[in-house]
N, C-alpha and C positions, 0 to 999 in steps of 0.2 A: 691343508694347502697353504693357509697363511703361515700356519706354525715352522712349514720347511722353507720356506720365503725369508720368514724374518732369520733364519738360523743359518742359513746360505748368505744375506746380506753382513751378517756379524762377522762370518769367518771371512770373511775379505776386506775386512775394518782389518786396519794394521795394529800389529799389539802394542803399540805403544801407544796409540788411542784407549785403549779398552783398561792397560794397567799403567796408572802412573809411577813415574823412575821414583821411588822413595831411596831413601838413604838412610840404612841404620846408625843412629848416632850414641856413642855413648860418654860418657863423662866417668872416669876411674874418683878425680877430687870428691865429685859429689854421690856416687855414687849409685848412677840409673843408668839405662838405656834405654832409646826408644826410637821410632822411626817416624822420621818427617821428608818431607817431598823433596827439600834440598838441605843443602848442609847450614843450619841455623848458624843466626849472629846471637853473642852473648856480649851482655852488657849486665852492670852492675848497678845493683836498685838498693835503697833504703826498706827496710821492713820495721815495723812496731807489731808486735805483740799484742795479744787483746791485755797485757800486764801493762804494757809499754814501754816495754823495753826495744833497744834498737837493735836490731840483728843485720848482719849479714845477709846479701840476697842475691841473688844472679836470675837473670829472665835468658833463658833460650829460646830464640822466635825463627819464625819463616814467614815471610809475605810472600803469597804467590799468587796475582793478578788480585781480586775482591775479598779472598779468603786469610786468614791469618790465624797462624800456630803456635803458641807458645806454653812454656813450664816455666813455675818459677820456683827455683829451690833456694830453700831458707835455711841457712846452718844456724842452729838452736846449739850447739855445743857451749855457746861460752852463758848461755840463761842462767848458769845457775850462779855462778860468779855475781853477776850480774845483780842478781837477787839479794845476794848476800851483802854484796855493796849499797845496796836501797836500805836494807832492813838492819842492816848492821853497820853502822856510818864508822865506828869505831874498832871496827876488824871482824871477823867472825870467831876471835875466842870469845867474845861479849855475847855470843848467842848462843853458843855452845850451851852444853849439861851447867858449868860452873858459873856462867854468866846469868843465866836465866831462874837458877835457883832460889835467890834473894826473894825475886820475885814472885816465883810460883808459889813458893812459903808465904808471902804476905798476904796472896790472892788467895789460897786453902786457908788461913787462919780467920780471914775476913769469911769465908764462905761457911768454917764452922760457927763461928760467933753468929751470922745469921741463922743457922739452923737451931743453935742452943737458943736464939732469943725465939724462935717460933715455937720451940717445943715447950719450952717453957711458960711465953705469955700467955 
């Protein structure tokens, strides 16, 4: 008896009480979609890298009454540049195969010279 009680009182709740109006939103730039309860504000954020580097960032949000929705997409496209610029202050032909060879030859000659002095002494 309760069970068709409660099931008669629901069907006469209006359906916009029972499903909230969502809004599929999607973004082609960043490339997602997803649905939130109105049409999100985008606003533009700083991001760091656990590297630290600084990226591009954009927050999608919704405030509706208490509750609060957001994404936040980070374009990582240009990290690698980036990288290159840290680690290669003088271009990235200085890291390349020809750049780095001087030096991988110094560090295997040093590394056989220790092994000849172990086997040795």
């Amino acid at each position: 008896m309760r069970l068709g009680l409660i099931c008669a009182c629901l069907m006469l709740l209006p359906t916009s009480v029972l499903a909230q109006d969502w809004v599929e939103f999607a973004s082609v730039e960043d490339g997602f979609r997803i649905a939130f309860p109105a049409q999100p504000e985008v606003s533009g954020v700083p991001y760091t890298s656990q590297y630290g580097y600084a990226l591009p960032a954009k927050v999608y949000s919704v405030t509706k009454g208490p509750q609060r929705f957001s994404v936040t997409v980070v374009d990582f496209r240009g990290i690698q540049q980036l990288a290159i610029a840290k680690v290669c202050p003088k271009g990235p032909e200085t890291c390349r195969r020809g750049g780095l060879t001087p030096i991988m030859g110094l560090y295997l000659a040093g590394l056989i010279l220790v092994l000849v002095i172990l086997i040795l002494g």
